[in-house]
C-alpha positions as CSV (number, residue, x, y, z in Angstrom):
1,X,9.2,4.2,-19.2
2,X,13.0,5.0,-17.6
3,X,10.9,6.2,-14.1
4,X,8.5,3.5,-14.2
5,X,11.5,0.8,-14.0
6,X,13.1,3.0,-11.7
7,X,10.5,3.5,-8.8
8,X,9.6,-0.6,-10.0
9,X,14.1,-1.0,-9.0
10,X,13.8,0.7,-6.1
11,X,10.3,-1.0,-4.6
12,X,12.2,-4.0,-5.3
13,X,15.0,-3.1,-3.5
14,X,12.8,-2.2,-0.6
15,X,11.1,-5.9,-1.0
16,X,14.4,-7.5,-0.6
17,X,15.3,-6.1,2.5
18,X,11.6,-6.2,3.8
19,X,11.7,-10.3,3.1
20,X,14.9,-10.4,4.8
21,X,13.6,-8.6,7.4
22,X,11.1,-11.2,8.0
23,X,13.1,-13.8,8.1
24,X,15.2,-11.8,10.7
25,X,12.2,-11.0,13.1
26,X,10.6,-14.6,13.2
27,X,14.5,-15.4,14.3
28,X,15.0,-12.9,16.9
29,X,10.8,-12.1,17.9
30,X,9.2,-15.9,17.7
31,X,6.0,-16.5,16.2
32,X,4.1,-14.4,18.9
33,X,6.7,-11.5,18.4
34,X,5.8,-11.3,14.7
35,X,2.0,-11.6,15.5
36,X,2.1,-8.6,18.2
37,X,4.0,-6.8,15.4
38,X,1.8,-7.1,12.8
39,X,-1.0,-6.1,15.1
40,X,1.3,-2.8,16.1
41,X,1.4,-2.3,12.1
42,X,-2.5,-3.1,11.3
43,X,-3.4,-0.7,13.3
44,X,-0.9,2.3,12.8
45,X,-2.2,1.2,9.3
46,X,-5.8,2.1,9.9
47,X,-4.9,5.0,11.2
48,X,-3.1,6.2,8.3
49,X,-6.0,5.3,6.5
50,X,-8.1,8.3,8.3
51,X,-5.3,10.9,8.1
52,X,-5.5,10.1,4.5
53,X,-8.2,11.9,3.8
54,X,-6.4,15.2,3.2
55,X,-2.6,13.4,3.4
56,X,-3.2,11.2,0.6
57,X,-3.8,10.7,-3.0
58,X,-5.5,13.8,-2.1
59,X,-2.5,15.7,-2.4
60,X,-1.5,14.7,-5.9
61,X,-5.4,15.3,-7.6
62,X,-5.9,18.7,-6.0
63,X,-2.2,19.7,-6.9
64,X,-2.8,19.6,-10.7
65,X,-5.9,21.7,-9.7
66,X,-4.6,24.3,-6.9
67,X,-1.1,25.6,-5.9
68,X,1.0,23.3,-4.1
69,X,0.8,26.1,-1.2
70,X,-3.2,26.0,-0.8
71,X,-2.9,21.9,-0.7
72,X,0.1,22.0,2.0
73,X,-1.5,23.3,5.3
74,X,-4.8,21.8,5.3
75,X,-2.8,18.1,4.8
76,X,-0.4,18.7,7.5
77,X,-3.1,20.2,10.1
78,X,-5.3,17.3,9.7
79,X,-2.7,14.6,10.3
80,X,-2.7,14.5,14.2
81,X,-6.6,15.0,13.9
82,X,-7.4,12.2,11.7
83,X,-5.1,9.7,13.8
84,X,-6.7,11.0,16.6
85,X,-10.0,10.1,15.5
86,X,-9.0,6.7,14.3
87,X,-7.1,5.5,17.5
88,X,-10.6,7.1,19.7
89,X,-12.7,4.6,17.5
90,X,-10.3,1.8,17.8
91,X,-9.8,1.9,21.8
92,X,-13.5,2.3,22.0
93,X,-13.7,-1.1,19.7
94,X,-10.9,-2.9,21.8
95,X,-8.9,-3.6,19.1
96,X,-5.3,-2.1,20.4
97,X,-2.8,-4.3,21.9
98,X,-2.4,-3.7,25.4
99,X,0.2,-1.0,26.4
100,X,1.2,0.8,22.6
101,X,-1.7,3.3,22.0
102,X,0.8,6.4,22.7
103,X,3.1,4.3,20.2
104,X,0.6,4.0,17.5
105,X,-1.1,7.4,17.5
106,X,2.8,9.1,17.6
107,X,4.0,6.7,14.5
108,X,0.5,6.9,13.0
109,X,1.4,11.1,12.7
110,X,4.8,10.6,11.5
111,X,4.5,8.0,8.7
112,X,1.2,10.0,7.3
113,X,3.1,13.3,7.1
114,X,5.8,10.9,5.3
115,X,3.2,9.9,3.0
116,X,2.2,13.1,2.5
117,X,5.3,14.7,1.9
118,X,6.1,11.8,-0.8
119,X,2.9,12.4,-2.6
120,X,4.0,16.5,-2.6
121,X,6.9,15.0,-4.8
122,X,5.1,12.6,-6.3
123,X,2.9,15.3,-7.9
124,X,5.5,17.6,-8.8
125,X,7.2,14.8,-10.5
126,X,10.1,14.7,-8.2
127,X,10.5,10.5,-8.8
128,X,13.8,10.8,-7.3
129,X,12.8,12.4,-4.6
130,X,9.7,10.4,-4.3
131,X,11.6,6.8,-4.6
132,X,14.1,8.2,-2.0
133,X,11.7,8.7,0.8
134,X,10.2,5.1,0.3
135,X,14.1,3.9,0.2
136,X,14.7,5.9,3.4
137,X,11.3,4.5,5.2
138,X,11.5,1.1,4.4
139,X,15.1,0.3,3.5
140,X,16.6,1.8,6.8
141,X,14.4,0.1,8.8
142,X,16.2,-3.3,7.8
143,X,19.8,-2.1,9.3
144,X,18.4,-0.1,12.0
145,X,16.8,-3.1,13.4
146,X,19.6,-4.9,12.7
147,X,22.2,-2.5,14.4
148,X,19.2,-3.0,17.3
149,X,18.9,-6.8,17.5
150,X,22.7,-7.9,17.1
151,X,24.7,-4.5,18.1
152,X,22.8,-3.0,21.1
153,X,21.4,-6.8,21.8
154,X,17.7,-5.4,22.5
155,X,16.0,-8.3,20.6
156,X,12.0,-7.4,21.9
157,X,9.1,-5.3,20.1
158,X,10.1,-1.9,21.8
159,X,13.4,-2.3,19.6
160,X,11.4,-2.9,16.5
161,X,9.2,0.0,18.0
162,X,12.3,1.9,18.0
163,X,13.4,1.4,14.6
164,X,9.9,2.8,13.5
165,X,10.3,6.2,15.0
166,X,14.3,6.4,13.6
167,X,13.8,5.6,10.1
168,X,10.4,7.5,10.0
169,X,11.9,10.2,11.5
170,X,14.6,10.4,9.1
171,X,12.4,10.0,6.1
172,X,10.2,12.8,7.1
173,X,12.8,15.2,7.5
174,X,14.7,14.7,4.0
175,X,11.3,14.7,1.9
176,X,10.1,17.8,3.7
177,X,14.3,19.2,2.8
178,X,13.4,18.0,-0.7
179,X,10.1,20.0,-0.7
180,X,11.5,23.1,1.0
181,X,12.6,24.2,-3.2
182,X,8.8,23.9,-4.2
183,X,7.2,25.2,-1.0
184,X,9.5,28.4,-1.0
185,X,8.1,28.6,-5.3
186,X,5.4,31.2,-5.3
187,X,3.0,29.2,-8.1
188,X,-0.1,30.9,-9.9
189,X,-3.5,29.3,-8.4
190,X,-5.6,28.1,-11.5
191,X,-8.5,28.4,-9.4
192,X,-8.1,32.3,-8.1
193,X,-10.9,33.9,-6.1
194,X,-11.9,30.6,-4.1
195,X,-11.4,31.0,-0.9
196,X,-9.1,28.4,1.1
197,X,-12.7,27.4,3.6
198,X,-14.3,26.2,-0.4
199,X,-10.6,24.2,-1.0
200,X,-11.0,22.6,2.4
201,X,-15.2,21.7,1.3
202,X,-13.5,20.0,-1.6
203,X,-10.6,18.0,-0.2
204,X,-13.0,16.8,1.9
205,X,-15.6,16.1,-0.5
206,X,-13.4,14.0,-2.1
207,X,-10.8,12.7,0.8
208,X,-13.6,11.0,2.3
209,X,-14.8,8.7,-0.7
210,X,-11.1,8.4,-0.5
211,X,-10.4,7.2,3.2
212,X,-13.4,5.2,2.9
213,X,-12.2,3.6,0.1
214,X,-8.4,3.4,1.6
215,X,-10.0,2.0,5.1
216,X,-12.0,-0.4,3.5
217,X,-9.4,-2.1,1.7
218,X,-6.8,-2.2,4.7
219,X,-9.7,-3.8,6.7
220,X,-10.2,-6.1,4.1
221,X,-6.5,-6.9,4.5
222,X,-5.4,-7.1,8.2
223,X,-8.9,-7.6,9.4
224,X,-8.4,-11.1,9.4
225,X,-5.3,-10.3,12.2
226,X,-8.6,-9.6,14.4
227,X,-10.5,-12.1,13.7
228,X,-7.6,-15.0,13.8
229,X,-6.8,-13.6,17.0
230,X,-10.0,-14.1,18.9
231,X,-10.4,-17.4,17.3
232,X,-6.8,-19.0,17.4
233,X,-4.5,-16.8,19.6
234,X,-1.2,-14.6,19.0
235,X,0.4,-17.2,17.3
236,X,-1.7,-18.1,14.1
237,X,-2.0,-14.2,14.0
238,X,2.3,-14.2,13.4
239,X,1.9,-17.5,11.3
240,X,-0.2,-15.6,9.2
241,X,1.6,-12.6,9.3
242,X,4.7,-14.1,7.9
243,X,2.7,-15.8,4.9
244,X,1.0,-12.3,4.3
245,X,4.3,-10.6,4.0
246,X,5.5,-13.3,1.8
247,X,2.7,-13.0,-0.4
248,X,2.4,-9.3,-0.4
249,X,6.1,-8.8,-1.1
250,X,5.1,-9.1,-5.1
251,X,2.4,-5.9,-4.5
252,X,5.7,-3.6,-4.9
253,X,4.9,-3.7,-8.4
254,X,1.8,-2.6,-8.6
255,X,2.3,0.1,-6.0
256,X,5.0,1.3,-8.2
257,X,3.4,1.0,-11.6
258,X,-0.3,2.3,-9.4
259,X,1.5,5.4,-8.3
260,X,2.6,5.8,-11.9
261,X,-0.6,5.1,-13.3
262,X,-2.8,7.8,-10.8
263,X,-0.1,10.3,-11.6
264,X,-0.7,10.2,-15.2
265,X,-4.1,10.0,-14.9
266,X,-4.8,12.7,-12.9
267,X,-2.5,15.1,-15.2
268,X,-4.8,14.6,-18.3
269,X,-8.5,15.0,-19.0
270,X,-8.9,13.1,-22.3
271,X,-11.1,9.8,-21.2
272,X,-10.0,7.5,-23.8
273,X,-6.4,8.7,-23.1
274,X,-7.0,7.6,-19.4
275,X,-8.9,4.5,-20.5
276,X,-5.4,3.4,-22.6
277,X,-2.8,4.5,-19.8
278,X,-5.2,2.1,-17.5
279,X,-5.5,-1.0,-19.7
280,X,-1.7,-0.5,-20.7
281,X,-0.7,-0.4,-16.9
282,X,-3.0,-3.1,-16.0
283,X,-1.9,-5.6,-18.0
284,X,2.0,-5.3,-17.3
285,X,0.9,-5.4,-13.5
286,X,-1.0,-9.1,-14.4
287,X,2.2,-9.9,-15.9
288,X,4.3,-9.1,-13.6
289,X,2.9,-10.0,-10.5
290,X,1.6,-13.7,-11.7
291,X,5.2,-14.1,-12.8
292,X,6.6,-13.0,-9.1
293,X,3.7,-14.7,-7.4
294,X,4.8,-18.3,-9.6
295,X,8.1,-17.9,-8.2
296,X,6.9,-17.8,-4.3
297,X,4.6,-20.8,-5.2
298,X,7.6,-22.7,-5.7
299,X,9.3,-22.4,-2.7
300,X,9.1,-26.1,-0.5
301,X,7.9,-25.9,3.0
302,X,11.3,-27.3,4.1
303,X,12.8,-23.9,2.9
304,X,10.4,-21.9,5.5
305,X,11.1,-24.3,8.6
306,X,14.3,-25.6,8.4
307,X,15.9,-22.2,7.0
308,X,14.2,-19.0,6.6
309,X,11.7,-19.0,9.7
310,X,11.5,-22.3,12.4
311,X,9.7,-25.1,13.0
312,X,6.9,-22.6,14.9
313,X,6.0,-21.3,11.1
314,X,4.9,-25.0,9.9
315,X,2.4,-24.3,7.5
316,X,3.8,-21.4,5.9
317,X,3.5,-22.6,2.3
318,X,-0.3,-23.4,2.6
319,X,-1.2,-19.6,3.9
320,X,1.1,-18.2,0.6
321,X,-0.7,-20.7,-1.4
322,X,-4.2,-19.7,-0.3
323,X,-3.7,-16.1,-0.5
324,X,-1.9,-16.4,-4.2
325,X,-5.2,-15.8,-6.1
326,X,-5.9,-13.3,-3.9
327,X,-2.9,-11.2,-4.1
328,X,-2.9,-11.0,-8.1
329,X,-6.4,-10.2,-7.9
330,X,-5.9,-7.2,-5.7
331,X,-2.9,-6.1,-8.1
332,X,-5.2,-5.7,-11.0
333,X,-7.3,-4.3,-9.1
334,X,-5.3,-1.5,-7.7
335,X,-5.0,-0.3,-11.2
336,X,-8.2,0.2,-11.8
337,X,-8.8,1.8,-8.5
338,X,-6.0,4.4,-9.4
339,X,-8.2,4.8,-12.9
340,X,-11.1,5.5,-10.5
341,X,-9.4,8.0,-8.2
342,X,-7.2,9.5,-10.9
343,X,-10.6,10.3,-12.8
344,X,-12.7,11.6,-10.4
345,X,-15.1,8.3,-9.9
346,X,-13.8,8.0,-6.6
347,X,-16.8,6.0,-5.1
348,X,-16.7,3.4,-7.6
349,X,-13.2,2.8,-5.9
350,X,-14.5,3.1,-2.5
351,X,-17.4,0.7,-3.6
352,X,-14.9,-2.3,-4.6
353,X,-13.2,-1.8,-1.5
354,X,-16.2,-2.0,0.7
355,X,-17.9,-5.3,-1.3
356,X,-14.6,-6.8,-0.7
357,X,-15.0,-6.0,3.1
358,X,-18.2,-7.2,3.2
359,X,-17.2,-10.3,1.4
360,X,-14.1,-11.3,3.5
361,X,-16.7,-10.7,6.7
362,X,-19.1,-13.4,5.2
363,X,-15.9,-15.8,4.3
364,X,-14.6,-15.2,7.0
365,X,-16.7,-16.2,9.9
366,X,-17.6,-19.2,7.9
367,X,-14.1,-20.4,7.0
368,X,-12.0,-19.2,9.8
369,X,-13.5,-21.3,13.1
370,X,-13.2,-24.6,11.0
371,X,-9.7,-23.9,9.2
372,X,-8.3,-21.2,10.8
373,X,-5.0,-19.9,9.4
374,X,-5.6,-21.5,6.0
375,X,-9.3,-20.3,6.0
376,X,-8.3,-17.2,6.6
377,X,-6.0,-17.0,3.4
378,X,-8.9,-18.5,1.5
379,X,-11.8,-16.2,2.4
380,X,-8.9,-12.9,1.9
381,X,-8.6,-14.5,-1.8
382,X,-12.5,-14.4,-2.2
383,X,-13.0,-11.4,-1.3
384,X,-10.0,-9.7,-2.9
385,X,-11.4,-12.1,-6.3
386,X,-15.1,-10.2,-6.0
387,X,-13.1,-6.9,-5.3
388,X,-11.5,-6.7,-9.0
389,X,-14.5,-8.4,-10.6
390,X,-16.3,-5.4,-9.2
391,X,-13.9,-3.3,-10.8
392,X,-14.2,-4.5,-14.0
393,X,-17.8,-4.4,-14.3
394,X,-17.7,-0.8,-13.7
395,X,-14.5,-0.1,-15.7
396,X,-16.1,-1.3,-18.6
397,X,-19.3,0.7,-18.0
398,X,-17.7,3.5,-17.7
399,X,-15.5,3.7,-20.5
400,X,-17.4,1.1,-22.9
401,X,-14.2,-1.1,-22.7
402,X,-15.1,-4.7,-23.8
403,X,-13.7,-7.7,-21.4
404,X,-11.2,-9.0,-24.4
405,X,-9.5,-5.4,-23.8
406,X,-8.0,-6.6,-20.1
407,X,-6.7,-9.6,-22.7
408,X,-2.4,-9.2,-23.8
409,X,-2.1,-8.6,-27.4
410,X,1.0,-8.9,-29.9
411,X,0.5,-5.1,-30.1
412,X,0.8,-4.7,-26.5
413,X,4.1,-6.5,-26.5
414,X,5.4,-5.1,-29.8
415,X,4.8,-1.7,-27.8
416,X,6.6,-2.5,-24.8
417,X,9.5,-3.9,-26.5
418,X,9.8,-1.3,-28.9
419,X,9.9,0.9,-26.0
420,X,12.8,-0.7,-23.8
421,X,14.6,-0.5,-27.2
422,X,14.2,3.3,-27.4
423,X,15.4,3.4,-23.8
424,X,18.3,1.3,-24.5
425,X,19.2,3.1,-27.3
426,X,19.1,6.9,-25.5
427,X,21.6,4.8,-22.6
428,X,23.8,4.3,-25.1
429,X,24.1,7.5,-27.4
């Protein structure tokens, strides 16, 4: 419980200084800044995505099942060539803004080795370690850009640019120092006698459902950037940005229970033990992100015009209130995709990902042209909605769990309460 609240502290942390961040760019960038940054970020995002197949959650399921040793190489080799292929595939589709494709295929490379390396720690249940690369990646980057904008005076997207590579930079340096202890371990291969061309057969095997499912569900969330863009232009792309960022500031929870959740998952084979860390997890995330979500609802518009953003982010409020369904939907769901992945059912987690796709296409198109930024936060909400009911259906097939299970009992919060008290009390002695 004491490392779940931790890594929950320290995403919030992170969300803080993201939000202010925000604030900071619309200030210094403008509304088209913003948009040209989230465009730069959707894509290095993609990217990620396809180096993810053997630099991802990867990592931490084939950990508990190799050495840390025979998982290391193959995930570092395949870094440049995954971001490789995704940045071919995306100048052949036309999707890169004009003049950064050397930018996002180096910074595609560097944050995926940082993910990589996190997950390395991640699975060797290094939390600290783990929490301190996210803090070092996403933290940093608020007073780098800072020391940037207001110290050097280089308020543009190359400074932004700049910050990326710094803090990156940084943060792949100290998680590969923090790994050197474990990499330098000689560990005993469960799996002796298999040769390191069979390991690579099933990475693959199961990266790919992976990636597929990871690349799905990023296009189902900055594909609208794409399609707002040809329809309305730089700017709604940055209005929407903003009120994405807003919105998505509240999925540090479930990213920090979800990472959490996977790990524990994938460290025991008991299936009614998995099916009771899932429900357990998922219904703190509903909790927790309905209860953040509420509090963003209540901001006035006022509050984004007048003092966080500027009179160009006028309609702020309507994108966060569009997207708020949406974004508590794709919490919950996020547990269950970690069930999924953690498990071994990979594909059911690639599936939701791709009906939500295939749903936010169908929305989209039919929302977008007539209501354009709004739509757009409407028809992410659908398909993020069908995503977890997906989930659900299969969830419950799969482990016979009845829909009243997803419900929060008196037991459930007996539990938890019982179980900061224990915490408490071992603070204290």
């Amino acid at each position: 419980m004491r490392e779940l609240f931790t890594t929950i502290g320290t995403r919030y942390l992170i969300a803080i200084l993201n939000l202010a961040l925000i604030f900071i760019n619309a200030k210094v960038l403008g509304v088209e800044g913003v948009g040209l940054v989230g465009l730069i970020l959707a894509t290095v995002g993609i990217a990620t995505m396809f180096c993810g197949i053997l630099a991802g959650n990867t990592i931490v399921y084939f950990m508990n099942r190799y050495s840390m040793q025979a998982v290391f190489l193959p995930s570092y080799c395949w870094t440049p060539v995954g971001a490789g292929i995704a940045c071919g595939c995306m100048a052949i589709l036309g999707v890169f803004p004009e003049g950064y494709v050397l930018d996002i295929y180096i910074l595609s490379i560097l944050t995926s080795l940082v993910t990589a390396n996190s997950r390395f720690l991640l699975g060797k249940n290094h939390i600290f370690g783990f929490n301190l690369t996210f803090v070092l990646q996403g933290g940093l980057l608020f007073f780098t850009l800072l020391f940037l904008y207001y110290g050097l005076k280089i308020q543009n997207v190359t400074a932004y640019l700049w910050g990326m590579y710094f803090t990156n930079g940084i943060a792949f340096l100290v998680s590969l120092f923090l790994l050197l202890p474990f990499l330098n371990k000689k560990e005993a291969d469960p799996r002796k006698g298999r040769s390191q061309h069979a390991l690579l057969q099933e990475m693959f095997a199961y990266g790919l459902w992976g990636s597929a499912d990871n690349i799905a569900e990023i296009l189902t969330t900055r594909l609208n950037y794409f399609l707002i863009k040809q329809f309305a232009g730089l700017g709604s792309v940055g209005l929407l940005d903003a009120g994405t960022k807003m919105s998505e500031s509240v999925w540090h929870i479930n990213r920090s229970i979800g990472f959490i959740t996977y790990s524990h998952i994938a460290q025991t084979h008991n299936h009614e033990e998995q099916k009771q860390i899932t429900l357990r997890f998922f219904k703190l995330t509903f909790c927790a992100v309905t209860l953040a979500t509420g509090c963003i609802l209540l901001i006035p518009e006022w509050i984004y015009t007048d003092y966080l953003f500027s009179n160009e982010f006028a309609g702020m409020r309507n994108v966060i209130t569009g997207l708020s369904a949406g974004i508590i939907a794709l919490a919950c769901n996020s547990i269950l995709c970690q069930y999924f992945t953690g498990s071994g059912q990979i594909r059911y987690s690639a599936g939701s990902s791709f009906v939500g796709l295939i749903s936010l296409l169908g929305s989209g198109y039919l929302l977008i042209p007539h209501y354009g930024v709004f739509g757009s936060a409407i028809s992410s909400s659908i398909a993020f909605c069908t995503m977890l009911a997906f989930s659900m259906i299969i969830f419950c097939w799969r482990t016979k769990a009845r829909p009243k299970d997803f419900l929060i009992s008196k037991e459930n919060v007996k539990l938890v309460l019982r179980k900061l008290r224990l915490t408490h009390d071992s603070d204290q002695s």
